[in-house]
C-alpha positions in Angstrom: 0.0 0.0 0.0 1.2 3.3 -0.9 2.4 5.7 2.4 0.2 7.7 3.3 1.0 11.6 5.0 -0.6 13.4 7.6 -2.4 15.4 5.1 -5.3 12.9 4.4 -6.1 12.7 7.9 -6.7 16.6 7.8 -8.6 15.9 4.7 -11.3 14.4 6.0 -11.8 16.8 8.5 -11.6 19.7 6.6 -14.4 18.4 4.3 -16.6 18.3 7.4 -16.2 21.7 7.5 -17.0 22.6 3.9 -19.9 20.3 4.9 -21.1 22.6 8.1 -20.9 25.8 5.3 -23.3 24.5 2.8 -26.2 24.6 5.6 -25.9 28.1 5.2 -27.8 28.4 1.9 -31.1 28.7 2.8 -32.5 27.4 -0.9 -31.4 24.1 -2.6 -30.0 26.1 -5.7 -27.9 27.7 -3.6 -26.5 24.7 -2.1 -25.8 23.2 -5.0 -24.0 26.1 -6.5 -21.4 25.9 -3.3 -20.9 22.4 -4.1 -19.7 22.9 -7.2 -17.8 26.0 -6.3 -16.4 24.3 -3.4 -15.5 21.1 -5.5 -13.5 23.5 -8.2 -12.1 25.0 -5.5 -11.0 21.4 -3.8 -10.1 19.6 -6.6 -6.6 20.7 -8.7 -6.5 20.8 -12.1 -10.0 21.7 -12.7 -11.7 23.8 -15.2 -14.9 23.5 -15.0 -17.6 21.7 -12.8 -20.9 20.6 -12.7 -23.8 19.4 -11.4 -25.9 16.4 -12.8 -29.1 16.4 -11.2 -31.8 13.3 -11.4 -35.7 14.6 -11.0 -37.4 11.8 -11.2 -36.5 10.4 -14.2 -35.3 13.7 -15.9 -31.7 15.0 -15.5 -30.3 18.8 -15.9 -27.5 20.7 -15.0 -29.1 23.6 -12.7 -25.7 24.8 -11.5 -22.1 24.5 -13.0 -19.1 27.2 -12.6 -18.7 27.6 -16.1 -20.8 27.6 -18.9 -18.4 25.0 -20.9 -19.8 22.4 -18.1 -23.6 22.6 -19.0 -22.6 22.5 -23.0 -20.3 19.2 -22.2 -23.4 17.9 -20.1 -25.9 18.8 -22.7 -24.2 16.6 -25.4 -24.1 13.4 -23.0 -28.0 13.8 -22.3 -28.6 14.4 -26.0 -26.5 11.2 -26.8 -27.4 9.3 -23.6 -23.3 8.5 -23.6 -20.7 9.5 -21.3 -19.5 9.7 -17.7 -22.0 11.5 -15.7 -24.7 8.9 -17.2 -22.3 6.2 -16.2 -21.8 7.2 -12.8 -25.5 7.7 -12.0 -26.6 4.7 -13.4 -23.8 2.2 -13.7 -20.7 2.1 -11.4 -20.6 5.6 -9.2 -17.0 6.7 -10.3 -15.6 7.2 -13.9 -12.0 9.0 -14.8 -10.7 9.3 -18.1 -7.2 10.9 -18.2 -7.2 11.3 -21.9 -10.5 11.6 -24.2 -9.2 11.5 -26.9 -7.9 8.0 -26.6 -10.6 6.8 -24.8 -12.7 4.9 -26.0 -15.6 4.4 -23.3 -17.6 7.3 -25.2 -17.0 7.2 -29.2 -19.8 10.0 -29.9 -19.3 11.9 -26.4 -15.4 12.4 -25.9 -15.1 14.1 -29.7 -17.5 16.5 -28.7 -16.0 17.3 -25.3 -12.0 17.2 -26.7 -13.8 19.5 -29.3 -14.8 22.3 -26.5 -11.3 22.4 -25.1 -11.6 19.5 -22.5 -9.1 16.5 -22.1 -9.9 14.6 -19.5 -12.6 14.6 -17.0 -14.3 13.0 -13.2 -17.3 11.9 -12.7 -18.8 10.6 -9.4 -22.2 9.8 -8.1 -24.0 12.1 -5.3 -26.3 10.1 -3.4 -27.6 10.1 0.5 -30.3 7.4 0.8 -30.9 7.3 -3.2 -28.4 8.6 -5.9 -28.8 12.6 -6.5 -26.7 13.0 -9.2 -23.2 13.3 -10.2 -20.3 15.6 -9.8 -18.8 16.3 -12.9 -15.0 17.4 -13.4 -13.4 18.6 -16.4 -9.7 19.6 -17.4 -8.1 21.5 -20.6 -5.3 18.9 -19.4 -4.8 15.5 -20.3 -3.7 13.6 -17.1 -5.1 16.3 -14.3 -6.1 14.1 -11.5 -3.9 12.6 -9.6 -4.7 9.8 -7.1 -5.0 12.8 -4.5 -7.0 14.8 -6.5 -9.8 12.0 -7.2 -9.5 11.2 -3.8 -10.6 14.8 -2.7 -13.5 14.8 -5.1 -14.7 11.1 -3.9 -15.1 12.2 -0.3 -16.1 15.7 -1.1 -18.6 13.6 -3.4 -20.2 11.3 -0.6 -20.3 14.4 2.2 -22.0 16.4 -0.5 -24.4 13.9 -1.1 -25.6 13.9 2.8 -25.4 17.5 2.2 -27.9 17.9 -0.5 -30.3 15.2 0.7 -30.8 17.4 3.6 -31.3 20.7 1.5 -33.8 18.4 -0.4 -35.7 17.6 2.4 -35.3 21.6 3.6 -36.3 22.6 0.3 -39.9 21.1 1.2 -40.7 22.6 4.1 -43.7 25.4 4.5 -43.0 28.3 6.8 -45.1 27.0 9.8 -43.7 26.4 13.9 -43.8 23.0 13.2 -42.0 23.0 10.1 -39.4 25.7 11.3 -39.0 23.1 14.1 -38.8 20.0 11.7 -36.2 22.0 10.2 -33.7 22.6 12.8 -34.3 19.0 13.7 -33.0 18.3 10.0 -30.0 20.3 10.0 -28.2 19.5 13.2 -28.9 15.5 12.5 -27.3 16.3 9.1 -24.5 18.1 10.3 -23.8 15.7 13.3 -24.2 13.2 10.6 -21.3 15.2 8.7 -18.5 15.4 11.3 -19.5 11.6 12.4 -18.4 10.3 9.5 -15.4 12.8 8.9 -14.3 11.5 12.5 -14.5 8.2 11.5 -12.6 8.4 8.6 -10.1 10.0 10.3 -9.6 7.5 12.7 -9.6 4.8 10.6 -6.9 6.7 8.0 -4.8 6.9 11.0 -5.1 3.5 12.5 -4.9 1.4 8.9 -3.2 3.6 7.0 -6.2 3.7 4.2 -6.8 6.0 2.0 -9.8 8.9 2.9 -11.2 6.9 -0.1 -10.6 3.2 1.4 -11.9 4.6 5.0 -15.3 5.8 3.4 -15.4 2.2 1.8 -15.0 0.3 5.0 -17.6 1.9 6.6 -20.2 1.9 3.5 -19.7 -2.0 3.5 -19.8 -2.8 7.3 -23.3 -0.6 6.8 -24.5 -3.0 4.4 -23.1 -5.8 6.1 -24.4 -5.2 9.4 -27.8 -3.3 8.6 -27.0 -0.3 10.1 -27.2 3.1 9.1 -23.9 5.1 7.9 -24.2 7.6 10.8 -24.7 5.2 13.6 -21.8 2.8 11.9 -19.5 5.6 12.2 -20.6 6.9 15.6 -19.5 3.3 16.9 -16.7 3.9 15.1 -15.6 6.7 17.2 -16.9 5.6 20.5 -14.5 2.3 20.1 -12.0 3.0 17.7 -12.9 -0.4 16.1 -15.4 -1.3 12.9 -17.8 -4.6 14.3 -17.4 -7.7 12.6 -20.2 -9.1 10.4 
């Protein structure tokens, strides 16, 4: 296994506080606009991002830092081909380092290298069902590195908890109850947040994973066990140890 620094254990918990940011947005557009701000920011090597968004059965783009993002997005919904699609429906993370010798996408990856973009990330946003996808794209061939997918992966799965929760905000009416449903929402969301974060963290220092790896651990001893995410990594905290199956 690779070494890993310090740094990736500071990863993780600076994503939780990118995470406690986005509750600031009061609107779902707005939180999905930081994401993708936050995700260009994150990620080195990126041009342009974007949002995929699943309504129903429909997908869009409703935010994206530049307008090069939506166009690239718009030709894989017109074509039903290329890596946002993939990631939403298929397996939830697709790089290509070069497109214009890959091969994946023989009608999408001309039209991308076309507008000025050489290799991409795509990776799926989900919290109890899949949101979307994030969507990377580089004027570079080769611009992620193994750190730099890594960043968008967990940035990826916290956003996902993230936007769930602005999903469920983004129905609430203006009553007392409602007002009081929604505090409820955001502090179990943002404990959720910094529960997971911490248990990454102490599994990237105890077993030398990846922030990557750490976040895979704990999705499959959820599964395993039937447990929810945020109580599998609050046990994960409380003991220092992941339970057996």
């Amino acid at each position: 296994m690779d070494e890993i620094g310090p740094s990736y254990g500071e990863l993780a918990s600076s994503f939780a506080a990118i995470a406690r940011t986005l509750f600031v947005e009061k609107t779902v557009s707005g939180t999905l606009q930081r994401i993708v701000d936050f995700a260009q920011a994150t990620v080195g090597g990126c041009d342009a991002a974007s949002i995929s968004l699943l309504t129903g059965k429909a997908i869009a783009t409703p935010v994206f830092s530049d307008p090069v993002a939506l166009e690239i997005d718009a030709f894989q919904y017109e074509l039903n081909e290329g890596p946002c699609l993939d990631a939403i429906r298929d397996d939830p993370i697709h790089y290509s380092p070069d497109l214009t010798t890959d091969l994946r996408w023989p009608r999408f990856g001309p039209r991308a290298v076309a507008l000025g973009m050489r290799s991409l990330f795509s990776c799926r946003l989900s919290s109890d069902v899949t949101l979307g996808s994030l969507n990377l794209y580089a004027r570079m061939p080769e611009a992620y590195d193994d750190i730099d997918r890594t960043k968008a992966i967990i940035f990826a799965s916290h956003a996902g908890i993230a936007l769930g929760a602005a999903g469920v905000l983004a129905e609430s009416t203006v009553s007392l109850d409602s007002e009081m449903k929604r505090s409820e929402n955001l502090e179990i969301a943002l404990t959720t947040r910094e529960v997971i974060g911490q248990a990454e963290g102490i599994l990237i220092e105890r077993e030398r994973l990846t922030p990557e790896q750490a976040f895979d651990v704990l999705r499959k001893a959820s599964q395993n066990l039937n447990l929810r995410l945020r109580d599998l990594a609050q046990y994960v905290v409380d003991t220092g140890e992941v339970p057996e199956k």
